[in-house]
Residue, then its C-alpha position, 0 to 999 in steps of 0.5 A: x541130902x536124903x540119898x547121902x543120909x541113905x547112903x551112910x545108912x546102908x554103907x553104900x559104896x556109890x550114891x547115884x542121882x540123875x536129874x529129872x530127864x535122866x541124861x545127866x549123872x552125879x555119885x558121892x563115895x565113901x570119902x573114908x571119914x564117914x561121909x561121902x566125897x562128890x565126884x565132880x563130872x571131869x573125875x567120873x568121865x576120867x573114871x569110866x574113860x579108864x574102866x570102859x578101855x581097861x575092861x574091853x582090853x580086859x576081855x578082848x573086846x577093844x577095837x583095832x581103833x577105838x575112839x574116845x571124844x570130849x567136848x574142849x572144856x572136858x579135862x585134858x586127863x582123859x586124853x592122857x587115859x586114851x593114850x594109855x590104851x591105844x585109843x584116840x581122842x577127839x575135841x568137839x564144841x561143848x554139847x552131844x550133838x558134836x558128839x554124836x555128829x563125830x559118831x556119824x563120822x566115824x562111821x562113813x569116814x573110812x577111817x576105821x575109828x569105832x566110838x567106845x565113849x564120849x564125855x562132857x565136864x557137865x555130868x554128860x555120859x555116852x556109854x552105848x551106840x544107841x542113845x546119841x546123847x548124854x544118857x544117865x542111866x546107861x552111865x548108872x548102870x556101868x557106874x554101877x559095875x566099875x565100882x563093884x569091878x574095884x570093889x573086887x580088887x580091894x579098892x575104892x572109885x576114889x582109890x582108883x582116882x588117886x591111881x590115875x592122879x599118880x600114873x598121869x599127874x593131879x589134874x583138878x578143874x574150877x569154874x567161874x561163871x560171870x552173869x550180866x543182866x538185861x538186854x545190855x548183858x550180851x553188849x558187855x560179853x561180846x566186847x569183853x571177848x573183843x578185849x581179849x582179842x585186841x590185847x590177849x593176855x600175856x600171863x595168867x597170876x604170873x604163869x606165861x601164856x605157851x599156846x592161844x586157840x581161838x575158836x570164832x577166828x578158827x586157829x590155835x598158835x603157840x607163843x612166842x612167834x608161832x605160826x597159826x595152825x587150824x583149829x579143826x573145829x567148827x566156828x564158836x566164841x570160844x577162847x583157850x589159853x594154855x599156861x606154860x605149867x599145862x593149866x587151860x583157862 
């Protein structure tokens, strides 16, 4: 609140927060009424995604083939970006430690991927090779420079999402978080997840489900009669379900 109330003091461009370790970042811009939008961690993770590429392009800095990864519950947009440069991107399970152990592979596989950036949906930013983990003030810092780098074209950090949302599609997230207490909680999670299992669902508010991933059984399938693929990533209670319109639940 005081930074905000600051920020509209000194018609701030950017209003940049960390948390008290300082491995998580979080900005509001000018929302062009006054006040200030809060950028949620998939918008920014989008947003350095699309600078650190554009920029390493920009001065001829861009691997032969560079590498970008986002845990399984980060916004697919930033595979669109990805793609849009040439760059791959990897999935990992939800944590940097999965980012970093792709990092360490890149590195000895021989398959020739240089990591440029990594990102999860929880505010998390690796910028750099040498912190193996979610580090806010490197991301600070190149938050820092990509927004004066608009600002010198004449736009917005919001301007430039709303170019991204028009070349690739609106993409927005939600969350819904369930809490179950006591030493029963774990009971009712698990049997909630052996539910899904047992009868997986057909449709979400009335969209067909087009492709399941079941990351404990380790296969994904598209539906109807598809065949079980690998998943590709290591053992977790995880569920996804991909919706015929491109919605993730």
């Amino acid at each position: 609140k005081l930074a905000l109330e600051l920020g509209a003091k000194e018609k701030a461009d950017v209003v940049m927060a960390t948390d008290p370790d300082a491995d998580r970042l979080g900005i509001a811009v000018p929302d062009g009424k006054g006040g200030f939008a809060l950028v949620t961690g998939n918008q920014l993770g989008s947003l350095l995604a699309d600078y650190i590429l554009l920029s390493m392009k920009e001065l001829g800095r861009l691997p032969a083939k560079p590498a970008t990864i986002r845990s399984v519950v980060t916004t697919r947009l930033q595979t669109l970006i990805a793609d849009k440069y040439g760059a791959a991107c990897f999935e990992c399970l939800t944590g940097f430690k999965w980012i970093a152990d792709l990092m360490r592979r890149f590195e000895s596989d021989g398959k020739g991927y240089e990591f440029v950036y990594g990102t999860e949906e929880s505010y998390g930013y690796l910028v750099e090779n040498e912190v193996r983990d979610k580090d806010g003030i490197s991301a600070a810092a190149m938050t820092a420079e990509m927004t004066l780098y608009w600002r010198s074209k004449g736009k917005t950090l919001l301007d430039r999402l709303d170019d991204l949302y028009r070349e690739f599609g609106y993409h927005e997230e939600k969350g819904l978080n369930k809490y179950f207490e006591g030493p029963s909680g774990m009971d009712v999670m698990r049997r909630i997840m052996e539910g899904y299992r047992a009868s997986p669902p057909a449709a979400f508010g009335g969209i067909a489900v087009a492709k399941v991933r079941d990351l404990l059984e380790g296969y994904e399938r598209e539906l109807p009669a598809g065949a079980k693929a690998p998943s590709g990533l290591p053992s977790s209670d995880v569920l996804q379900w991909t919706l015929a319109d491109g919605t993730v639940v």
